[in-house]
C-alpha positions, 0 to 999 in steps of 0.5 A, a space after each residue: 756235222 762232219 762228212 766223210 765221202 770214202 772212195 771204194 778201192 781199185 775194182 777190177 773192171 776188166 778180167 780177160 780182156 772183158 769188161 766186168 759189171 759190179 766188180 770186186 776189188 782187185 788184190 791192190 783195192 783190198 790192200 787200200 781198203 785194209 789200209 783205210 781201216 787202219 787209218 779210221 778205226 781210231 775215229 768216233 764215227 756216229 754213223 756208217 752209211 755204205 753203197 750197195 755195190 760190191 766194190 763200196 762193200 768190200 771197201 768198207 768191210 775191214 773198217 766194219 770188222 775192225 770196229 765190229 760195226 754194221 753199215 746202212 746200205 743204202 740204194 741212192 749211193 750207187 754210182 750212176 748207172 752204166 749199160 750192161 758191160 759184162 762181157 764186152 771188150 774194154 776196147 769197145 768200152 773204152 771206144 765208147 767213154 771216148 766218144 762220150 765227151 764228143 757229144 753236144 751237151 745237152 746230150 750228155 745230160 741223157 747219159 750213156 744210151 741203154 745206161 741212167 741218165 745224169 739227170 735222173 741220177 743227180 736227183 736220186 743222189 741229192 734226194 737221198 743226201 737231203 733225207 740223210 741230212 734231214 734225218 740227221 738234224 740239219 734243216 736247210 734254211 736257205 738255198 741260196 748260198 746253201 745254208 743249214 741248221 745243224 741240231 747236231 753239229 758234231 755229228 760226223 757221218 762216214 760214206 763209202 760210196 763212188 767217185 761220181 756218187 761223193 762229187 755230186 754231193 760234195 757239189 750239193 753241199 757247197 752250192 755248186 751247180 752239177 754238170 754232167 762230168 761230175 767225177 772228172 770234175 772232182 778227181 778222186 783216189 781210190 780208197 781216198 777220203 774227202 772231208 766236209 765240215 760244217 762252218 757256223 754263218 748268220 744263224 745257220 751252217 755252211 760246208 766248208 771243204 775241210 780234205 778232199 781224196 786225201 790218200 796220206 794213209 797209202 804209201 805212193 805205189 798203192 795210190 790209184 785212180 
């Protein structure tokens, strides 16, 4: 079974000098996810599963289109839940992710105050990831080293989702313990494309780390982060 974890494009956080909750995309994440579809329309996707925030929604519309295609979209994608933004100066916002990295760290488990909490979002991720999983065919036989049974090993699954939401997954799949810096930890691209797939081992199926935000489908002056 073969995964592939989509970052959306470049969204428009900031519009005015005020921050924006639930962006669109920019001009330049449109064109990345234009781009994205011309790189994938010609791979046999069995399945699409998108996340419901707009950026991830616009990002996989154009690869829809091309393949005129439906998605699942489904909640446990979203990415980890911020305090409400909409209107506050990004100078405040970016004030406060600055002094978020200060914190002890246990606190940084809770998350930011008013927003979700790492905890609680790494479970709804991976809870989520093992349904998906075990809906696709994969019993997991051993969870240390995290080992699978694959029913359908050639299976392959495209998730367009967010940096933190595909870096905790990526860490489930390979057995990486989680801390709660997961997106600066796994440094993804705009509309990037990381790969798992899976590696045949004592009876059963390991995730071996095929590509990760891989950007080779954009020219360097549309790369973002």
């Amino acid at each position: 079974m073969e995964v592939l974890f989509v970052r959306h494009g470049q969204p428009e956080w900031e519009r005015g000098g005020l921050a924006v909750d639930n962006p669109p995309l920019t001009a330049l994440g449109r064109r990345q996810a234009v781009a994205l579809a011309d790189q994938l329309a010609d791979v046999e996707i069995d399945e699409i599963l998108v996340s419901p925030l707009v950026r991830a929604q616009q990002t996989a519309a154009p690869l829809l289109e091309r393949l005129g295609r439906d998605a699942a979209t489904l909640p446990w994608l979203a990415e980890i839940g911020s305090p409400r933004w909409d209107g506050t100066p990004t100078e405040v916002v970016e004030r406060i992710f600055r002094e978020e990295w200060t914190r002890p760290l246990e606190d940084l488990w809770d998350g930011l105050p008013g927003g979700e909490s790492f905890r609680d979002f790494h479970s709804r991720v991976i809870g989520g990831l093992d349904a998906m999983l075990d809906e696709a065919g994969a019993t997991r036989i051993s969870d240390a080293p995290p080992l699978w049974k694959l029913h359908h090993p050639a299976r392959r699954i495209l998730v367009v989702a967010h940096a933190g939401t595909n870096a905790t997954a990526l860490g489930h799949l390979l057995g990486i313990p989680p801390v709660p810096w997961e997106w600066e930890r796994f440094v993804s691209f705009h509309a990037s494309v990381s790969v798992v797939r899976p590696l045949e081992i004592s009876g059963g199926h390991s995730f071996s780390l095929f590509r990760f935000s891989d950007v080779d489908h954009l020219p360097p002056e549309m790369r973002t982060r």
